[in-house]
C-alpha positions in Angstrom: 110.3 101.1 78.3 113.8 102.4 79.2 115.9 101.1 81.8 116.7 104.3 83.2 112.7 104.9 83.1 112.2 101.5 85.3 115.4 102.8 87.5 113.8 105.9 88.2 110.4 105.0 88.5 110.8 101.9 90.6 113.7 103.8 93.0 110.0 106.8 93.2 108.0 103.8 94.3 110.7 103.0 97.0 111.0 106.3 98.3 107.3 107.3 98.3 107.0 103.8 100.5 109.2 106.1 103.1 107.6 109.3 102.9 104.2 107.9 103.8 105.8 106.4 106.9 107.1 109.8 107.1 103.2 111.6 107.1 102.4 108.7 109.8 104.6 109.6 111.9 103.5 113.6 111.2 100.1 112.7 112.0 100.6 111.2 115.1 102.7 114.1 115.9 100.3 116.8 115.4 97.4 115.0 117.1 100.2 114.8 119.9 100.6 118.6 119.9 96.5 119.1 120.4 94.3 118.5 123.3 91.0 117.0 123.8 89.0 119.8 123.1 91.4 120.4 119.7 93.5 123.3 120.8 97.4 123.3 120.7 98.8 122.3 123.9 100.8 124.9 126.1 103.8 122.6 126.2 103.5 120.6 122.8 105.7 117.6 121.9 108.7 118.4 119.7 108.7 116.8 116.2 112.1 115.0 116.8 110.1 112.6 119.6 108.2 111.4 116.5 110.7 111.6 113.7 113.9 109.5 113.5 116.0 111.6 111.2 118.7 109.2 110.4 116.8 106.4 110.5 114.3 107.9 107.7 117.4 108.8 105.7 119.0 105.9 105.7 115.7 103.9 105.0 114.7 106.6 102.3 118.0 105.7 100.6 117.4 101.7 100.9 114.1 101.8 99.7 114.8 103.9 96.7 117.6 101.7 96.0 115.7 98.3 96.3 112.6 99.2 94.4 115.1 100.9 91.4 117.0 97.8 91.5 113.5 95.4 92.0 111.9 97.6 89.1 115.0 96.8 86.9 115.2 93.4 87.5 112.0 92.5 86.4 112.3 94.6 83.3 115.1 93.1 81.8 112.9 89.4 82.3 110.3 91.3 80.5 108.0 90.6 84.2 106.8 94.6 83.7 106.0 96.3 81.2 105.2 100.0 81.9 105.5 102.8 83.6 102.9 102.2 86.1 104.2 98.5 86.9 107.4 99.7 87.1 106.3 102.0 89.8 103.9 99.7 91.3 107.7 97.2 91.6 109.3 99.8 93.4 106.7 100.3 96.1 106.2 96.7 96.4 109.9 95.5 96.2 110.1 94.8 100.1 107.3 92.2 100.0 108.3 90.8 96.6 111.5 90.3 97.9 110.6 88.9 101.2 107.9 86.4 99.3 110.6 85.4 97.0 112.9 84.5 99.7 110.4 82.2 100.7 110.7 80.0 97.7 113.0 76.9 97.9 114.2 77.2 94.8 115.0 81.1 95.2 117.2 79.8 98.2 119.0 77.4 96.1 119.5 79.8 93.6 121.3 82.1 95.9 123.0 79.7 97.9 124.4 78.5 94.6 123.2 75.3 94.2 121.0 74.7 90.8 117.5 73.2 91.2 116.4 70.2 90.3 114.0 71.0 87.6 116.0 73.9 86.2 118.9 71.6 85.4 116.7 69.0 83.6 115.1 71.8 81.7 118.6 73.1 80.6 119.5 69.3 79.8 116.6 69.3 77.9 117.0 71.8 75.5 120.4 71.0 75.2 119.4 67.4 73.8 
């Protein structure tokens, strides 16, 4: 599979994360805008009470990024193979990330200090 494949389908799987926020908030809208009995209300709630514009741009454009850039990632260490996985990474790439983050080692590895066990590995194979 591509790169520009996993780029593209992982960056879908971000934004289709947003625009199913997106219906949410659409739903709740339009069962806002009806009474009881199922008919429209005479003075129905406008959309923009429901929908943050900016804010759903914005996050539209972060979540395609992170889940292109999560879908990437774990195609070039051969972790996916696929377009489905690759999309399945993209949707997923907020909690991966924030489940990662929750290793100790991960930390390390950002913070910039090796772990343990990866540096006696590395001496390992080196002997």
């Amino acid at each position: 599979m591509a790169l520009s494949e996993c780029l593209l389908l992982g960056g879908a799987g971000g934004a289709l994360v947003e625009v199913i926020s997106l219906l949410n908030y659409l739903n709740a809208w339009q069962r806002a805008r009806r009474d009881t009995s199922g008919k429209v209300k005479n003075r129905p709630p406008s959309v923009w009470k429901y929908v943050d514009l900016p804010a759903t741009a914005w996050l539209l454009v972060i979540r395609t990024g992170v889940g292109a850039g999560t879908a990437t990632v774990f195609a070039l260490g051969h972790q996916i193979n696929g377009p489905y996985a690759a999309l399945a990474s993209g949707l997923a790439a907020p909690a991966i990330l924030a489940r990662a983050g929750q290793f100790s080692s991960a930390r390390k590895a950002v913070q910039g200090q090796a772990a343990p066990a990866i540096a006696e590995e590395k001496r390992e194979n080196v002997a």
